[in-house]
C-alpha distance (Angstrom), angle and dihedral (degrees) to the residues before:
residue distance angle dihedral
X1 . . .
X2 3.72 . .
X3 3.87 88.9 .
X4 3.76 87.1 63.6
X5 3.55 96.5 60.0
X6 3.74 97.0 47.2
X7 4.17 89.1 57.1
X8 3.83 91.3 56.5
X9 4.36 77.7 68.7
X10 4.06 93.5 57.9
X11 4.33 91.1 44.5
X12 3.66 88.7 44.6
X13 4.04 83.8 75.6
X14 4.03 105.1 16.7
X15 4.04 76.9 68.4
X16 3.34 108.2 43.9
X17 3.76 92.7 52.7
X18 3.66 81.4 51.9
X19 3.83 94.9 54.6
X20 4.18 99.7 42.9
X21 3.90 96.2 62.4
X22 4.23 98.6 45.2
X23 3.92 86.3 60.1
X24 3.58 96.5 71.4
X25 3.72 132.8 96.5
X26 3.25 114.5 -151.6
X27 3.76 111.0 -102.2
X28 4.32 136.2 -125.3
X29 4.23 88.3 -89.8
X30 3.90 132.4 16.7
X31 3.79 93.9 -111.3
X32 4.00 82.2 64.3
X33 3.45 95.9 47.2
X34 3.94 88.4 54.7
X35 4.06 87.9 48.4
X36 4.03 83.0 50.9
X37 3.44 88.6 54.9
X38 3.93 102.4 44.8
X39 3.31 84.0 57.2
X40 3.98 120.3 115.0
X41 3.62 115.9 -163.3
X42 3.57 95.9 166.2
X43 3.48 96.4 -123.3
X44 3.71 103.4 172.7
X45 4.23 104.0 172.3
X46 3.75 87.8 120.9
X47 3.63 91.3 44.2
X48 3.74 102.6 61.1
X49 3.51 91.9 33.9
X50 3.82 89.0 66.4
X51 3.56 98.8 32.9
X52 3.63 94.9 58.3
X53 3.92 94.6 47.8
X54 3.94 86.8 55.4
X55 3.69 100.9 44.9
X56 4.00 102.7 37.5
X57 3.31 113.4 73.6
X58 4.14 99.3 155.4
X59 4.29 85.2 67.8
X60 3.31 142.3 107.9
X61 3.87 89.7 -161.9
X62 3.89 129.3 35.9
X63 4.27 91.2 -131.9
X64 3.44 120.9 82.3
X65 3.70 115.4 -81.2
X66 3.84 120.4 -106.7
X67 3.45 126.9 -63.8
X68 3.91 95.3 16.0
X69 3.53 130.6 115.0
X70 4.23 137.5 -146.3
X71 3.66 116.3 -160.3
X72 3.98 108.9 -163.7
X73 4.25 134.5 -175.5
X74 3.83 118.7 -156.3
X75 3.81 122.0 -174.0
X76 3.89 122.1 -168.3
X77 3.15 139.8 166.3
X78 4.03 126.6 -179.9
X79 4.02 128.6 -170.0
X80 3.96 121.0 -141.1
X81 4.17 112.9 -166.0
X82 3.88 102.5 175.1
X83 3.85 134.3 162.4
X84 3.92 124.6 -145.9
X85 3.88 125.6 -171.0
X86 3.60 116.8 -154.3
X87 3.79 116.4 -158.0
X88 4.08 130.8 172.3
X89 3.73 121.9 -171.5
X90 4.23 121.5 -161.5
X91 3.79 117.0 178.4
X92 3.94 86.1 -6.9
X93 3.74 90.2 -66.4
X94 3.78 119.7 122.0
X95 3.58 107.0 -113.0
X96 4.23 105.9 166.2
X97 4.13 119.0 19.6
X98 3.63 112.4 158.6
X99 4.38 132.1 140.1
X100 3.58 121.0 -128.0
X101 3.75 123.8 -161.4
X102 3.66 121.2 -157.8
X103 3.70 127.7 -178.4
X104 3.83 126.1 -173.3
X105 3.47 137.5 -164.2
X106 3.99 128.7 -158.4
X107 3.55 135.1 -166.9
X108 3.58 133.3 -173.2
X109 3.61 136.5 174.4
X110 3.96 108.9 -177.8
X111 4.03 131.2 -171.1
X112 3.64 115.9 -160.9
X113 3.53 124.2 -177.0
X114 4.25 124.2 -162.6
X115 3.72 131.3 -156.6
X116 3.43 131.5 -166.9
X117 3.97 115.4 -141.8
X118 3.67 94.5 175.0
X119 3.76 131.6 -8.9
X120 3.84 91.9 -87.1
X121 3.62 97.7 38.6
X122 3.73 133.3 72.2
X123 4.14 135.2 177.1
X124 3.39 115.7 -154.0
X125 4.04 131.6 -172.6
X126 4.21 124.3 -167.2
X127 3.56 117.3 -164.9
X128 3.72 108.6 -175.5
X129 3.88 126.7 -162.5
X130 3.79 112.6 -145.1
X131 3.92 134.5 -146.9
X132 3.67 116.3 174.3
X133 4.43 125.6 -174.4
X134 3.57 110.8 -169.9
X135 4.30 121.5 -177.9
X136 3.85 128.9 -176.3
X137 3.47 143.6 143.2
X138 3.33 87.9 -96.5
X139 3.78 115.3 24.7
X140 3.89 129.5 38.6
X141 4.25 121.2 179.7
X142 3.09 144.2 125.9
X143 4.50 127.7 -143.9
X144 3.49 127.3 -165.7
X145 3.91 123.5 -169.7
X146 3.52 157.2 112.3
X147 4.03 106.5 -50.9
X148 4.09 128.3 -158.8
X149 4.05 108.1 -42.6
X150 3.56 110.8 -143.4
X151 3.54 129.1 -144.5
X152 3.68 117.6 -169.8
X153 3.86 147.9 165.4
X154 4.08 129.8 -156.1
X155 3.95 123.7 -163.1
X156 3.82 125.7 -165.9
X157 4.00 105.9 -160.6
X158 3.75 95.1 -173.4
X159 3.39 136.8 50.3
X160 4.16 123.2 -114.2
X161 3.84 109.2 -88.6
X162 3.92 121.4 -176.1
X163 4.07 91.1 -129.4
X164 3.68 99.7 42.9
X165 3.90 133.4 65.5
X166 3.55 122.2 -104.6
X167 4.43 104.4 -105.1
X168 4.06 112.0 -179.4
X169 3.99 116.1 157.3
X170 3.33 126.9 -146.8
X171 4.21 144.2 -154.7
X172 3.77 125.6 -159.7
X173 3.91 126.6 -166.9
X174 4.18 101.6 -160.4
X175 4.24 102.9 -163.0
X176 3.98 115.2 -150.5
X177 3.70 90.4 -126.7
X178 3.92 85.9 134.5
X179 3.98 123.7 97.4
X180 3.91 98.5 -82.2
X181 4.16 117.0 -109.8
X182 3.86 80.8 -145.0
X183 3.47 102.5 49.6
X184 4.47 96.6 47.6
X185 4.11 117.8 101.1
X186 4.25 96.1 -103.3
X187 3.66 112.8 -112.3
X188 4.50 80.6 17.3
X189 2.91 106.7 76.0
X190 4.28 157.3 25.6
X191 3.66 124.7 -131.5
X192 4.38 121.1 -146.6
X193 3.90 90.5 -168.1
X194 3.88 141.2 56.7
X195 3.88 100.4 -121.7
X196 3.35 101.9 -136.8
X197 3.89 139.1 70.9
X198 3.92 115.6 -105.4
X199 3.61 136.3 172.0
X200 3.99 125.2 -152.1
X201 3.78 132.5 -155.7
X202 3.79 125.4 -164.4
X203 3.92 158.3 172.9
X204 3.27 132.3 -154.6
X205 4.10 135.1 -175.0
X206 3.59 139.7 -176.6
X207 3.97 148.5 -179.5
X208 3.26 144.3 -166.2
X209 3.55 126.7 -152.3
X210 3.73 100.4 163.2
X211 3.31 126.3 -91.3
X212 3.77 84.6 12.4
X213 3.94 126.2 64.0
X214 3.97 121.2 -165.5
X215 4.03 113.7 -160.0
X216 3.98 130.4 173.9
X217 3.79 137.1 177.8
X218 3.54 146.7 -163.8
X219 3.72 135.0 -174.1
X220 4.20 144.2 161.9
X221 3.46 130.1 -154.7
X222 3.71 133.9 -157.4
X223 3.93 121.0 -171.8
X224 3.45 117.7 -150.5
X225 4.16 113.6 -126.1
X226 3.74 127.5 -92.0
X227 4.08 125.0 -133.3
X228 3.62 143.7 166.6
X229 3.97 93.2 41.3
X230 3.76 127.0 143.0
X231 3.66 104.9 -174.9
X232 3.57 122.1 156.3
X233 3.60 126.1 -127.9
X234 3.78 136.1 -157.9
X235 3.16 96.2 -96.5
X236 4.14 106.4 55.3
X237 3.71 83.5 -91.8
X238 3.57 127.0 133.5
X239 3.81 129.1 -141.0
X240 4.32 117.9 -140.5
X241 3.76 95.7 164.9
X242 3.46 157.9 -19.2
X243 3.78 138.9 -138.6
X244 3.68 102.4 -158.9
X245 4.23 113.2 -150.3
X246 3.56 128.1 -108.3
X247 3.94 109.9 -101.3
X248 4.14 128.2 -155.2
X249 3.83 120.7 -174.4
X250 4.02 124.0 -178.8
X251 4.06 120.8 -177.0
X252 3.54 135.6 175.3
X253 3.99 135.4 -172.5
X254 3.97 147.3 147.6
X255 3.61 135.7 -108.8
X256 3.90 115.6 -150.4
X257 4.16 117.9 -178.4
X258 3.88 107.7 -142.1
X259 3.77 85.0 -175.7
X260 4.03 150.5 -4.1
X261 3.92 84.6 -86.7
X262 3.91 105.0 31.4
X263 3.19 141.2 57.8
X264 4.18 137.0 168.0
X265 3.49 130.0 -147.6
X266 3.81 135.5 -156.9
X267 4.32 115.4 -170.9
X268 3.76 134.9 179.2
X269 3.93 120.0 -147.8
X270 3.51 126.3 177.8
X271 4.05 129.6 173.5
X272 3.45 137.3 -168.6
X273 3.89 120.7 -164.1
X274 3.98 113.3 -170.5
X275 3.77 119.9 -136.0
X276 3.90 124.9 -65.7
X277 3.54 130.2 -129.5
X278 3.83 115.5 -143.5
X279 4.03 116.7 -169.1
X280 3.43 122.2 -142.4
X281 3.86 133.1 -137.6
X282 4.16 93.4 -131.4
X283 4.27 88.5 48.1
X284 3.36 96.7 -97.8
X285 3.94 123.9 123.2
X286 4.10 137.8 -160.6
X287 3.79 133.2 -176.6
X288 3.57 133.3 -130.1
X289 4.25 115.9 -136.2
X290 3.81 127.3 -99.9
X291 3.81 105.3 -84.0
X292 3.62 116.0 -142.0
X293 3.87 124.7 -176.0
X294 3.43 139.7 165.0
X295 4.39 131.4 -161.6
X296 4.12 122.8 -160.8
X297 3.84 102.9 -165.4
X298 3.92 126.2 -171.1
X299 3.35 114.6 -156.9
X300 4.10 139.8 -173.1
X301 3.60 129.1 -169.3
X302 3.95 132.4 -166.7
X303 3.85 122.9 -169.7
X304 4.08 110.4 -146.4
X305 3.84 83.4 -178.2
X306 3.64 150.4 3.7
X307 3.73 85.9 -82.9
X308 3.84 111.5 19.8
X309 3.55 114.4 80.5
X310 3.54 125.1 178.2
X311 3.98 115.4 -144.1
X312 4.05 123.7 -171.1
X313 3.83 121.8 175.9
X314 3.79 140.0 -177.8
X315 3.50 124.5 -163.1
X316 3.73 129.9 -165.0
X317 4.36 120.2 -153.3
X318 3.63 112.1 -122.4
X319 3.85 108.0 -164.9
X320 3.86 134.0 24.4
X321 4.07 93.0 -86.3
X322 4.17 91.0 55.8
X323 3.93 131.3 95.0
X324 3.37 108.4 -97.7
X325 3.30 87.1 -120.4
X326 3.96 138.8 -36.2
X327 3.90 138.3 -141.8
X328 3.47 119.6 -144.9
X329 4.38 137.6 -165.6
X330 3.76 132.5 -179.6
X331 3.58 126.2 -170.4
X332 3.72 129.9 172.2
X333 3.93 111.0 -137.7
X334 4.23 100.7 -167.7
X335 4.01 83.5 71.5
């Protein structure tokens, strides 16, 4: 049974790479939909959820019982190397042709905090501190701030059973308290936050079959629209509003326990953000293109103690509209 409780240390990070990416929206360009998803916000609903189920064997439900509380810290950090020609035509004659490489870098450091209101029911809150490094040939910063607080709630209908997997669903209200991408001087500035309002529902399953553990997930997310902006855009345009796209993610992964104390992890997570509509100030409106990115993480976990588990992950970008590739830590902080 021991080998159980050290796989709950490898889902602990397979999902929460899972959950980070299916929150997004996509954003007004691409190169903001790959800052949305190099963002961490340490959203960890999937996380405890699965943890819990792994390591509790005296329960009838995988959350934490009633009354009790889980105090978490995430860190993450994610790298973004892109290249992005710029080309204008007049008359059919090539008047401006030049590449621009941009490289980002994102830190986040996240606290999240769960409560049990009844044995099959848990509220959960993320408050995620931002640092963001941005380099072109043109533009150079740094920001640091508040990101997207997350409220959220999980529900576990059914009770554990030995034959069947472990289902619980979950629903996550992300707050814009984060500096707005829509409300920044272009080519000025760097935002930590989405800028918009967006609610996410999801479901999430495991099993064990010992020393192996199976785990899935699937979420939507809707953003909520954006008015009464006046951001200007590169090209003497100015941006009113925004109706950010709907978003569904799915991933899938194992958990295998190499020993009573650790455990390694390997996770799938795709997303797929549907097109954006931007509004202009002179009436006229454009769309951005369906983003589509995928994340392979690797993950290792080592248990100091029957209840501190120590959780690293690397991730690696599989498409143009990834992270490069991300770095991930988990540390429980009611030792």
């Amino acid at each position: 049974m021991k080998s159980l409780l050290i796989l709950s240390t490898a889902l602990l990070f397979a999902a929460s790479s899972q959950a980070q990416s299916t929150e997004k929206a996509a954003a007004p360009s691409k190169d903001a939909a790959r800052e949305a998803l190099a963002k961490q916000d340490g959203d960890s609903d999937q996380t405890a959820i699965l943890k819990a189920a792994l390591s509790a064997q005296d329960k009838q439900y995988s959350l934490i019982r009633k009354g009790k509380m889980a105090l978490t810290y995430d860190f993450g950090y994610a790298y973004i190397g892109a290249q992005q020609i710029n080309a204008r035509f007049a008359d059919s004659t090539l008047t401006l042709f030049n590449i621009q490489n941009t490289r980002s870098h994102t830190v986040t450091n996240s606290f999240s905090a769960d409560y049990g209101l009844r044995d099959n029911m848990t509220a959960n809150v993320v408050v995620p501190l931002v640092s963001k490094f941005s380099e072109s040939e043109t533009f150079s910063g740094m920001s640091n701030g508040f990101g997207d607080i997350s409220l959220g709630m999980r529900w576990q209908p059914l009770a554990l059973s030995r034959d069947m997997p472990s289902f619980t669903t979950s629903t996550t209200l992300r707050l814009p308290t984060g500096r707005s991408p829509f409300k920044v001087t272009a080519g000025q500035g760097l935002s930590t936050g989405s800028g918009y309002t967006a609610l996410s529902l999801g479901a999430n399953t495991s099993k064990v079959m010992d020393p192996v553990a199976l785990f899935g997930s699937v979420s939507l997310t809707l953003g909520a629209p954006v008015r009464h902006l006046s951001q200007k855009l590169n090209d003497n345009a100015t941006l009113t509003g925004v109706d950010p796209g709907a978003s569904f993610g799915f991933g899938m992964g194992f958990a295998y326990a190499l020993s009573y104390k650790v455990s390694t992890t390997v996770s799938f997570q795709e997303t797929i953000s549907a097109k954006t509509r931007l509004i202009l100030a002179d009436g006229k409106t454009s769309q951005t293109s369906t983003q589509t990115s995928g994340l392979l993480s690797l993950g290792l976990g080592v248990r100091a103690a029957p209840q501190t588990t120590f959780n690293v992950s690397v991730g690696v970008g599989l498409g143009p509209d990834a992270p490069a590739f991300t770095l991930g830590l988990n540390i429980p902080l009611n030792f």
